[in-house]
KEVO-39555 format. One record per residue (C-alpha): residue in three letters; chain; x, y, z. Coordinates in Angstrom, 3 decimals, decimal comma. Each point is the difference from the previous one (the first is absolute). Layout:
+-----+----+----------+----------+----------+
:  aa : ch :        u :        v :        w :
+-----+----+----------+----------+----------+
: Ala :  A :        X :        Y :        Z :
...
+-----+----+----------+----------+----------+
//
This chain:
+-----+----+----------+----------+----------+
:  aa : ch :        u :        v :        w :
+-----+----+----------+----------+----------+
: Unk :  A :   12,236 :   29,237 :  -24,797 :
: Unk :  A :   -2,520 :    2,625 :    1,692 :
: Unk :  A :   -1,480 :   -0,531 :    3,307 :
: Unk :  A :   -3,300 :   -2,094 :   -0,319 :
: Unk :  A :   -0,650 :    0,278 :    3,504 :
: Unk :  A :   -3,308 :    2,244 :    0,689 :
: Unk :  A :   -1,114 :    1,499 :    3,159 :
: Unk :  A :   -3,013 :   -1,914 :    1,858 :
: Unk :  A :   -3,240 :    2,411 :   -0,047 :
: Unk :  A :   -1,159 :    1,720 :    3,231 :
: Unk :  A :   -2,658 :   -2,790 :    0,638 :
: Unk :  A :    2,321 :   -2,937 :    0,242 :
: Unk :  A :    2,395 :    1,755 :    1,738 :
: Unk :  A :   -2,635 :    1,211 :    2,962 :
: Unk :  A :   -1,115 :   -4,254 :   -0,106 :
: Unk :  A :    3,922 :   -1,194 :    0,716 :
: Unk :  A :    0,785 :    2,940 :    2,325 :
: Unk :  A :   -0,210 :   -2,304 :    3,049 :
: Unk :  A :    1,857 :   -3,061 :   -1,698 :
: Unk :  A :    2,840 :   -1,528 :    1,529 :
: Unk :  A :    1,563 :   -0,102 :   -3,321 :
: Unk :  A :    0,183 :    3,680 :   -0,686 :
: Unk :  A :    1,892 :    0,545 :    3,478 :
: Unk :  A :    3,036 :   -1,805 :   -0,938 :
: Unk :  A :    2,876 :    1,971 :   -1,813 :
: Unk :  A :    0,887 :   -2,804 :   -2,234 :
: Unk :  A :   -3,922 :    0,186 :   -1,650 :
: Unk :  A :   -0,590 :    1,952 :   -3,156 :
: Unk :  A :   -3,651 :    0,485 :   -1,082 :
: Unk :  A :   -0,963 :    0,877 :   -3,809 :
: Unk :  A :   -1,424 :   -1,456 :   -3,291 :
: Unk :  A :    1,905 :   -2,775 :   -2,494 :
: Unk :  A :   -0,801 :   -0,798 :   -3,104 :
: Unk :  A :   -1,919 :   -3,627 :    0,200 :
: Unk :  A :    2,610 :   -1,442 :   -2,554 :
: Unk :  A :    3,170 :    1,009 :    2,178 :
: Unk :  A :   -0,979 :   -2,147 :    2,394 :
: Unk :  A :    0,667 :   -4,089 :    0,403 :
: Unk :  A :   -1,185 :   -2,593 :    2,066 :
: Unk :  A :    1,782 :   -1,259 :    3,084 :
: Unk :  A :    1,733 :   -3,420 :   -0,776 :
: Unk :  A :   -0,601 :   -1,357 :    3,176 :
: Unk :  A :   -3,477 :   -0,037 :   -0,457 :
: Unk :  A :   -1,443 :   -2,923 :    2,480 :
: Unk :  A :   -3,152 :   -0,822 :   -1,893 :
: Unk :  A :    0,537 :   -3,076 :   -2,142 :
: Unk :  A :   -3,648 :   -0,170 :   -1,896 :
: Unk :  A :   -2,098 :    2,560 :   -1,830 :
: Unk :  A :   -1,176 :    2,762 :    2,110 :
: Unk :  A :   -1,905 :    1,847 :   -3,022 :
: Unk :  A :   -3,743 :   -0,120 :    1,846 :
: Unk :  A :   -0,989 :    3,752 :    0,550 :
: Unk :  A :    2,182 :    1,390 :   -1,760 :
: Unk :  A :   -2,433 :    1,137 :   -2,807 :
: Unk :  A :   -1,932 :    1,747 :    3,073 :
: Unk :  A :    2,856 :    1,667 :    1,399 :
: Unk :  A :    0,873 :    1,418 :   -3,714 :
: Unk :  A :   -3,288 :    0,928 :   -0,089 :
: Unk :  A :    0,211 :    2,116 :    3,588 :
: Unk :  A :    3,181 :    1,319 :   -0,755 :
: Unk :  A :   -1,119 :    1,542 :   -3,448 :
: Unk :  A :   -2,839 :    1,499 :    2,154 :
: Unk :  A :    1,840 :    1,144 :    2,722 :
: Unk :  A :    4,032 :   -0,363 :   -0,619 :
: Unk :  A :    2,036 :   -1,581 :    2,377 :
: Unk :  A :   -0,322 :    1,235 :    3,308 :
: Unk :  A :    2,453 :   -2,223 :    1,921 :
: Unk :  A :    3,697 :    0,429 :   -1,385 :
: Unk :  A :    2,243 :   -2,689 :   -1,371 :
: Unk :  A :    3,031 :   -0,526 :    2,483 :
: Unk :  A :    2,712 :   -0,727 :   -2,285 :
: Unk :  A :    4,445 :    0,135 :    0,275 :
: Unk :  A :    2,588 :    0,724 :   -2,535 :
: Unk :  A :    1,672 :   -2,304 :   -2,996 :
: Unk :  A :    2,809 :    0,329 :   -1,433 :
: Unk :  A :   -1,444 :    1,483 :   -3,113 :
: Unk :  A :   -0,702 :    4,253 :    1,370 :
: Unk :  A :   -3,185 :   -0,238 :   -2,068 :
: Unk :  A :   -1,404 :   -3,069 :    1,619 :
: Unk :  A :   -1,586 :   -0,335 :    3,007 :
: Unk :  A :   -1,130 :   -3,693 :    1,903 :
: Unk :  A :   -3,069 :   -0,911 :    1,960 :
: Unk :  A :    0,511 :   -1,071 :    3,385 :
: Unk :  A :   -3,936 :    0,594 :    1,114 :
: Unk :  A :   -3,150 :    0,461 :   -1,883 :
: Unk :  A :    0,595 :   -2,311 :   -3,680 :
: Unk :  A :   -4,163 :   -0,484 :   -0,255 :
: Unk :  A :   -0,392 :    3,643 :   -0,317 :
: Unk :  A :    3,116 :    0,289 :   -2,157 :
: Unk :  A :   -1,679 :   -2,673 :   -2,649 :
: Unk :  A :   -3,649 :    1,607 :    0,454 :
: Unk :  A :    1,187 :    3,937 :   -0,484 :
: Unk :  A :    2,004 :   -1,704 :   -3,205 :
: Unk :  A :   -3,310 :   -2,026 :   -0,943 :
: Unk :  A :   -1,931 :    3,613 :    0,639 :
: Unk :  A :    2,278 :    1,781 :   -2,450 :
: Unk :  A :    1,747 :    1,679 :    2,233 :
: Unk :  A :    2,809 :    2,427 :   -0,579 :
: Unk :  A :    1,532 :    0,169 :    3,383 :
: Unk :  A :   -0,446 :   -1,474 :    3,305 :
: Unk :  A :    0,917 :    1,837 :    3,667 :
: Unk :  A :    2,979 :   -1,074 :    1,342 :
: Unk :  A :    1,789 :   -0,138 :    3,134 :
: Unk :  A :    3,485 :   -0,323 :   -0,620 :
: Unk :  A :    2,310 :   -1,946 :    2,617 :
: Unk :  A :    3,790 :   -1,176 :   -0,004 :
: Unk :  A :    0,384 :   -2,745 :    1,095 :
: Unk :  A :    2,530 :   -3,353 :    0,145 :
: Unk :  A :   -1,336 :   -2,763 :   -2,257 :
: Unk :  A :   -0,434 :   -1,626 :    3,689 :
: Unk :  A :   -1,832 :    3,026 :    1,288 :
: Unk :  A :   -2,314 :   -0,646 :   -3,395 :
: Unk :  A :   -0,486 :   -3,687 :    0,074 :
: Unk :  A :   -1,063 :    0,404 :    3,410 :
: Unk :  A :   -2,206 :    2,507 :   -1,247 :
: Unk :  A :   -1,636 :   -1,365 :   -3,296 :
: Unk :  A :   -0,523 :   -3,418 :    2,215 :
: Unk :  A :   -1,687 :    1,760 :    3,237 :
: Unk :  A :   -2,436 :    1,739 :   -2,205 :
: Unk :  A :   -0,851 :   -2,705 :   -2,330 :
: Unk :  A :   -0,116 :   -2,303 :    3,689 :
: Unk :  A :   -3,136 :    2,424 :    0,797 :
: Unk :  A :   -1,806 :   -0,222 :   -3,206 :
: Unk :  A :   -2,862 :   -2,032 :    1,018 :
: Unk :  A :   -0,513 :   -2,319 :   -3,366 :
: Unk :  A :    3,664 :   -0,929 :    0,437 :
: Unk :  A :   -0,178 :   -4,185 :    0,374 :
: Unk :  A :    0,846 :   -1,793 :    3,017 :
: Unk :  A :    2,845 :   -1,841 :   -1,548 :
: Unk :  A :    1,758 :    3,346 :   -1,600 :
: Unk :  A :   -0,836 :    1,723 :    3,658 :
: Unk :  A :    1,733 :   -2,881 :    1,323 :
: Unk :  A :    2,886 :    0,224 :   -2,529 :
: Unk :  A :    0,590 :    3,755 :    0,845 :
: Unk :  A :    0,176 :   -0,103 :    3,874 :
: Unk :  A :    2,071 :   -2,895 :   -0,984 :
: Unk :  A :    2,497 :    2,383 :   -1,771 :
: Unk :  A :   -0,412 :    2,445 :    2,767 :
: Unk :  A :    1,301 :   -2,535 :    2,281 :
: Unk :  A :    2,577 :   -1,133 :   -1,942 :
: Unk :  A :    1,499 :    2,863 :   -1,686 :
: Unk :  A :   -0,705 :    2,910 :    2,468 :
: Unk :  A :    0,158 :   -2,805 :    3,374 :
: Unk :  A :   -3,087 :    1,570 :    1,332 :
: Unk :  A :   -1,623 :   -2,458 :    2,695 :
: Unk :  A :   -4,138 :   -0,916 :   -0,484 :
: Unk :  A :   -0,558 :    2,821 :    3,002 :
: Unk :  A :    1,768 :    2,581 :   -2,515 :
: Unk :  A :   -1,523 :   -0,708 :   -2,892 :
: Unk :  A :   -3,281 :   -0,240 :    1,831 :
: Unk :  A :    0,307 :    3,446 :    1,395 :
: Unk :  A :    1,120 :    1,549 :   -3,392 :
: Unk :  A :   -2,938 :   -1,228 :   -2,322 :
: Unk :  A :   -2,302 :    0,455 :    2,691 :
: Unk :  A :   -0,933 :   -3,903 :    1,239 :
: Unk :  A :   -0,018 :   -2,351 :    2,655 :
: Unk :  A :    3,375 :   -2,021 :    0,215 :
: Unk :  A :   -2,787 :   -3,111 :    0,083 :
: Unk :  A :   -0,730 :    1,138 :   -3,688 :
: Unk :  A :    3,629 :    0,075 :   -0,922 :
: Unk :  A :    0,578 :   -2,991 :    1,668 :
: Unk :  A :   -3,024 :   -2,107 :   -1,208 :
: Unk :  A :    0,580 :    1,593 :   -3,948 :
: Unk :  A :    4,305 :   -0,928 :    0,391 :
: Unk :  A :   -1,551 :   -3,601 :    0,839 :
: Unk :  A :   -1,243 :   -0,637 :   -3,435 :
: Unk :  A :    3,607 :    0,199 :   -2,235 :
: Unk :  A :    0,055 :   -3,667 :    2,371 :
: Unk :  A :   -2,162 :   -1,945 :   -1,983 :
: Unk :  A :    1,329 :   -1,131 :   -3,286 :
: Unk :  A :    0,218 :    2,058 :   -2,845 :
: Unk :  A :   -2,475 :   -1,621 :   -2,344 :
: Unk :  A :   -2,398 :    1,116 :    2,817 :
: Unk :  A :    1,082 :    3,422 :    0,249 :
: Unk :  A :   -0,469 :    0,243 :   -3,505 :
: Unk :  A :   -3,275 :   -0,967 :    0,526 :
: Unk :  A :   -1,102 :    2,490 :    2,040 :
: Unk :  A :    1,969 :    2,862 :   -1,982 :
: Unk :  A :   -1,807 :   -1,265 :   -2,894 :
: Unk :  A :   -3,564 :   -0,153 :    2,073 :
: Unk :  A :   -0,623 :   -3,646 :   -0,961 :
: Unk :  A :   -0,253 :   -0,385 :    3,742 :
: Unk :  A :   -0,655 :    2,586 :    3,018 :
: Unk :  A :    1,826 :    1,133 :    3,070 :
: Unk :  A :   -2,148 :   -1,472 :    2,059 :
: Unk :  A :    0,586 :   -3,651 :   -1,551 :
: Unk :  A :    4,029 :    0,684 :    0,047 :
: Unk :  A :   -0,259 :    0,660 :    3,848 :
: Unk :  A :   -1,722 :   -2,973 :    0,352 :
: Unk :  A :    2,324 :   -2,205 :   -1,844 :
: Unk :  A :    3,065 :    1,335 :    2,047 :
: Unk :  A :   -1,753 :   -2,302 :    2,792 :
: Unk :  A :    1,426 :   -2,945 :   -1,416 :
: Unk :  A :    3,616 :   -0,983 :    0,682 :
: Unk :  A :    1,339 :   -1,274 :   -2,937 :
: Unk :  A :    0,102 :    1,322 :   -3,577 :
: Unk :  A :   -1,404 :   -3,281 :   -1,165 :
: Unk :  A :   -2,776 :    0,385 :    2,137 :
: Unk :  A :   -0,397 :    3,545 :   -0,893 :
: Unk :  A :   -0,278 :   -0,947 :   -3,956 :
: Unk :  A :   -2,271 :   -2,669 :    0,303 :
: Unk :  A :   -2,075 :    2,005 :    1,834 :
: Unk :  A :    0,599 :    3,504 :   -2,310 :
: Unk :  A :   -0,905 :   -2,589 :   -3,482 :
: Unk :  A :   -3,027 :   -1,454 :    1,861 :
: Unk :  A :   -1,186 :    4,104 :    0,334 :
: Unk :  A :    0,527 :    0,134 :   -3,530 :
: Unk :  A :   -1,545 :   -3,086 :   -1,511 :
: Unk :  A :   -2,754 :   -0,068 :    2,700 :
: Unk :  A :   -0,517 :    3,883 :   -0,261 :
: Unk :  A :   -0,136 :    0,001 :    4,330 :
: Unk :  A :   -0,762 :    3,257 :    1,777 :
: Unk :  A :    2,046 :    1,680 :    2,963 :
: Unk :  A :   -2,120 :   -1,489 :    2,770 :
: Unk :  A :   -0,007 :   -3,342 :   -1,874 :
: Unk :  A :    4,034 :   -0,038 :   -0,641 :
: Unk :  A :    0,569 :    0,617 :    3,830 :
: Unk :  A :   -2,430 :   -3,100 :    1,278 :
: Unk :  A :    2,358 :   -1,878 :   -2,364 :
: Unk :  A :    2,639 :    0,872 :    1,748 :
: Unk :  A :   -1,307 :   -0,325 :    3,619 :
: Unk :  A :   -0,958 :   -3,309 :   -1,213 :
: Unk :  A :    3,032 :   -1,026 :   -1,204 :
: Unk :  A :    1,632 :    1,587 :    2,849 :
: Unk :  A :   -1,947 :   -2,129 :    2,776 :
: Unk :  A :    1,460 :   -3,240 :   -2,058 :
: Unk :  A :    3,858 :    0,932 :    1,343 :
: Unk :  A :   -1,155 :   -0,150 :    3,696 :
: Unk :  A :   -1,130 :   -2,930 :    2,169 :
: Unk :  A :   -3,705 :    0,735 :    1,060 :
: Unk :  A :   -2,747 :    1,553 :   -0,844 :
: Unk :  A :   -2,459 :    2,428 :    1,257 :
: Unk :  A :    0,149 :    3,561 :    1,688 :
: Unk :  A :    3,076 :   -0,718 :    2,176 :
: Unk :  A :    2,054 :   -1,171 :   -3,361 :
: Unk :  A :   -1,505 :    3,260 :   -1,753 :
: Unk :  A :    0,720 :    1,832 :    2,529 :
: Unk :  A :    3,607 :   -1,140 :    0,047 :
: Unk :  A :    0,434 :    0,575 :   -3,946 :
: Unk :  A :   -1,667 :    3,466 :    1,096 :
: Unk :  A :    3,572 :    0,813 :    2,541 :
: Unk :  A :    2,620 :   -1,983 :   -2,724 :
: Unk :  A :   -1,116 :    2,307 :   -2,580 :
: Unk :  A :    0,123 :    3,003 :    2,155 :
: Unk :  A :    3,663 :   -0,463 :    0,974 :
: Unk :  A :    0,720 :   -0,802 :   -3,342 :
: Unk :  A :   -1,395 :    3,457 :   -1,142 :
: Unk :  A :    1,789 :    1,535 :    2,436 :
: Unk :  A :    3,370 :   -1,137 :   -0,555 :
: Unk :  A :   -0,415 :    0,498 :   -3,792 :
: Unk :  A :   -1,289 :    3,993 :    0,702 :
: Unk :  A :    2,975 :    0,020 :    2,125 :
: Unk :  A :    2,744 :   -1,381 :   -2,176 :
: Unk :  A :   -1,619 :    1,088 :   -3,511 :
: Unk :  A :    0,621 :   -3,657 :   -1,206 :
: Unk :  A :   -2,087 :   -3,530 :   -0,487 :
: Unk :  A :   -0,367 :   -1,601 :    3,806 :
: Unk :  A :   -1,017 :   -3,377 :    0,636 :
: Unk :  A :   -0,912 :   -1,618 :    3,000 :
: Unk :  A :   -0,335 :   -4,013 :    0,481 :
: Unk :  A :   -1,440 :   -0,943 :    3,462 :
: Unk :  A :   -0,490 :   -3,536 :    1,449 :
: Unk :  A :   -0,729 :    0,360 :    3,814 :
: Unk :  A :    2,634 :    1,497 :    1,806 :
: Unk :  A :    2,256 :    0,039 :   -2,440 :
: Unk :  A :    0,077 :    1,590 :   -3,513 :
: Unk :  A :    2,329 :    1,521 :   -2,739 :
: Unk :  A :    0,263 :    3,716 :   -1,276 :
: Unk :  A :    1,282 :    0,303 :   -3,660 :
: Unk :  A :    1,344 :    3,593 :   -1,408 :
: Unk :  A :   -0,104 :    0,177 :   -3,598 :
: Unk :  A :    1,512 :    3,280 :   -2,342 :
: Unk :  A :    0,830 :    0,030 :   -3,638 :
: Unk :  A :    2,946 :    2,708 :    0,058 :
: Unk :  A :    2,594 :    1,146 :    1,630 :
: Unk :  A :   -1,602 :    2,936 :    0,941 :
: Unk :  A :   -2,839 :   -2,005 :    1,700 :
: Unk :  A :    2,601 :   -1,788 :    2,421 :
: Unk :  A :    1,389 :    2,630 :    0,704 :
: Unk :  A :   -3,378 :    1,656 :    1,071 :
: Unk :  A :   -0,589 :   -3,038 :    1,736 :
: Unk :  A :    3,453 :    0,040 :    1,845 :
: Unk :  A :   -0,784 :    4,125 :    1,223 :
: Unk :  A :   -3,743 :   -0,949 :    0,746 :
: Unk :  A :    1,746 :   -2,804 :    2,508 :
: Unk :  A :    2,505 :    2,473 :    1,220 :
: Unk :  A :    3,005 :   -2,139 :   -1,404 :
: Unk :  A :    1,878 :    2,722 :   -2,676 :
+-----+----+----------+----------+----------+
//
């Protein structure tokens, strides 16, 4: 089969000069044909993501594509895959397209999943829940701790930690929010509560009762003030320190935290879901 590949024109090549990218030995940079090229399978968005995509066609048939496609090799010589830039993939396509600029990397199907899930981490439409998901995977798969992660997608571990917090609340609430029947804002709230009874009642009474953000977390201060003796700004202000600690420990240990506290005394309950949570848990507490 001939060579499709075609050199980049002057212009593009003067825009990239300074890249990272083109410093690297392992980085080719010319056109593909739009149809020689698939979609990365490990793809974290779970819901459409088709809004303004008929306005980046319509740029790109005005002015091309400016900022190559990073893609790697498949096993087919013909065939390249997507690790960064899928939107302007679909849009060039949707523009009528020929070919698309490239950038060309090998790379280990690690190397690429890492990839594929960093940049689609930083696409800013990307839900909470599927962010959540992929430094989830990052964790998991590539055992990269929050400060990491953090420091490769360009975020506060806080962020990390806060967005890793809401794969804790039950699943028909996560679904929820990757669905946008609820917000972000009403799924931090809920993560207040300590059981996942609590948490439902309170996630169907957002539903039925249609209750914002501010009004979902006075329900739970309110039903928080009912587990403690006492009311007032002392017994607020001792909710206040619980859930502190208990925020804490869970951006410490990645997992659900509870903490019970009667006077002087009190009780501390760890909860994961895998193996690879306990052990987490187990390294977090120094006990490998």
């Amino acid at each position: 089969m001939p060579d499709k590949r075609r050199g980049l024109g002057r212009g593009l090549q003067e825009l990239l000069s300074t890249a990272d990218w083109l410093k690297r030995d392992d980085i080719q940079l010319f056109y593909w044909p739009v149809d020689m090229l698939e979609p990365n399978p490990h793809q974290p968005r779970q819901v459409g993501g088709d809004d303004g995509m008929e306005e980046m066609a319509c740029s790109i048939r005005e002015k091309g594509v400016l900022q190559p496609i990073l893609v790697t090799r498949t096993d087919d010589p013909d065939i390249y895959r997507i690790l960064a830039g899928e939107r302007r993939w679909r849009a060039a396509k949707l523009a009528g397209l020929p070919d698309v600029p490239v950038l060309l990397r090998d790379s280990t199907s690690e190397e690429a999943l890492e990839i594929a899930l960093i940049e689609n981490i930083q696409r800013r439409d990307l839900n909470c829940i599927e962010e959540a998901l992929a430094y989830k995977r990052l964790q998991d798969e590539f055992h990269l701790t929050q400060e990491k992660i953090a420091k490769r997608v360009g975020k506060d571990r806080s962020t990390i930690a806060n967005l890793l917090r809401l794969l804790q609340l039950p699943e028909e609430i996560q679904g929820a929010v990757l669905n946008g029947q609820i917000a972000m804002g009403h799924a931090r709230a809920i993560l207040g509560l300590e059981t996942e009874q609590d948490q439902m009642v309170l996630f169907r009474r957002i539903l039925s009762r249609h209750l914002s953000v501010r009004q979902t977390e006075q329900a739970v201060a309110a039903e928080l003030r009912k587990t403690l003796p006492g009311h007032g700004p002392a017994h607020d202000e001792e909710q206040r320190k619980i859930r502190d600690i208990q925020e804490r420990l869970q951006s410490l240990l990645g997992v659900r935290v509870s903490l019970n506290r009667r006077g002087r005394r009190g009780r501390i309950t760890i909860s994961f879901r895998s193996e690879m949570e306990l052990e987490r848990v187990l390294a977090a507490l120094g006990l490998e």
